[in-house]
C-alpha positions as CSV (number, residue, x, y, z in Angstrom):
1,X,44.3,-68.6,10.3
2,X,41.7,-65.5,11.0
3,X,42.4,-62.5,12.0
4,X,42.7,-61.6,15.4
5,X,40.5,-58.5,16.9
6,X,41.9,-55.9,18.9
7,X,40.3,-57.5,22.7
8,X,42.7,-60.8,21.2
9,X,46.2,-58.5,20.6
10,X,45.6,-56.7,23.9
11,X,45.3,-60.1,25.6
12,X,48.2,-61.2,23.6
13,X,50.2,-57.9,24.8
14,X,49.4,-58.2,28.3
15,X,50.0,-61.7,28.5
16,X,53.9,-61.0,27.3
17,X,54.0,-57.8,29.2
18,X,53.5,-56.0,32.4
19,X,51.4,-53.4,31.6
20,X,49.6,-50.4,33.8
21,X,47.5,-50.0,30.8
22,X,46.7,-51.9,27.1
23,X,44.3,-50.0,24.3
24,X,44.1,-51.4,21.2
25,X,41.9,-50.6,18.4
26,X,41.9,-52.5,14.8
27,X,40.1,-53.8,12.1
28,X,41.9,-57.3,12.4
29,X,44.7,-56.3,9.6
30,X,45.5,-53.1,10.8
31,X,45.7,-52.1,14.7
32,X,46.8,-48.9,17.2
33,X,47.9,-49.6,20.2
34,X,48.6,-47.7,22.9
35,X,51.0,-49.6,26.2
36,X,51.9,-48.1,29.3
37,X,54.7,-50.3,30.6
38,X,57.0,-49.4,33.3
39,X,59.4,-51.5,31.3
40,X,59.8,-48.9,29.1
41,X,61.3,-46.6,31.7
42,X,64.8,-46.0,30.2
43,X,64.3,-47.3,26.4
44,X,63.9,-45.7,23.3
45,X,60.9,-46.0,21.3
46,X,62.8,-49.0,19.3
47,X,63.7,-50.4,22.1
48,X,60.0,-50.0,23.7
49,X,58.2,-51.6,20.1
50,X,60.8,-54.6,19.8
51,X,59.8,-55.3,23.3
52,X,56.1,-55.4,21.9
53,X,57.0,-57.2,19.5
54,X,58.9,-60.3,21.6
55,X,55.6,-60.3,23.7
56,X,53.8,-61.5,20.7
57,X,56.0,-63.3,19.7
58,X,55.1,-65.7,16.2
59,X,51.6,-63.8,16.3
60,X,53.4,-60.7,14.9
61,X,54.7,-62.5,11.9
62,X,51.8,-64.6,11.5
63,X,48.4,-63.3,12.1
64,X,49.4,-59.4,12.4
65,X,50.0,-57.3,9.2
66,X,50.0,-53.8,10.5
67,X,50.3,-52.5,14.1
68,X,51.1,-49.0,15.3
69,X,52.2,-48.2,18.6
70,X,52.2,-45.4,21.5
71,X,54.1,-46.9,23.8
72,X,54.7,-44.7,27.4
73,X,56.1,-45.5,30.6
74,X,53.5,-44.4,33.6
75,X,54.6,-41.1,34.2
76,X,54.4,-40.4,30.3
77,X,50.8,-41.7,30.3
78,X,50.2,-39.7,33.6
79,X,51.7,-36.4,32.2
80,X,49.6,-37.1,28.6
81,X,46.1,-38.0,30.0
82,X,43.7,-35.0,30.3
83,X,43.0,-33.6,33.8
84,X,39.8,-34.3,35.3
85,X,37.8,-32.8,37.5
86,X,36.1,-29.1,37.4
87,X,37.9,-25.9,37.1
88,X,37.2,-24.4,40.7
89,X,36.0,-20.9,41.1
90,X,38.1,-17.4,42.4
91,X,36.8,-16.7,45.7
C-alpha cells in the first residue's frame, strides 16, 4: 500500500471531521498536522487526537506510521495566529 502524502491525510481528516481549518505537512511516514475543529471545544487534547484518529479511521493503523498533532478549537487558532495588518502611527 504506498504511502499517503500530506494533501491525501488532510482530505482524509476533513472528510471525518468538520474542520475551520486542516494543515498537514509529511514526508508520507511521518506527518504534522495542525486541526482547528470546533468539535474540540470542551475536550482535552486526548480527547481532541482520538477524535483524529476515528476520522481516519483504518488509515491510521494501516498506511500512517507517525502523525503529530496541534489540534485547537477556533478561538485557540484565532488567539494563536499572528496579527496582521500594519502598526498605525501616534498622531
Amino acid at each position: 500500500m504506498a504511502d499517503p502524502t500530506p494533501a491525501e491525510l488532510q482530505r482524509y481528516i476533513a472528510q471525518g471531521l468538520a474542520c475551520e481549518h486542516v494543515e498537514v505537512d509529511g514526508d508520507g511516514r511521518h506527518f504534522f498536522a495542525t486541526i482547528v475543529s470546533a468539535e474540540f471545544e470542551g475536550a482535552s487534547r486526548v480527547a481532541r487526537h482520538q477524535r483524529v484518529y476515528r476520522a481516519l479511521g483504518d488509515r491510521m493503523r494501516e498506511q500512517i506510521h507517525a502523525l503529530s498533532m496541534k489540534t485547537l478549537t477556533p478561538a485557540e487558532w484565532a488567539a494563536s495566529a499572528p496579527q496582521g495588518g500594519s502598526i498605525q502611527p501616534h498622531h
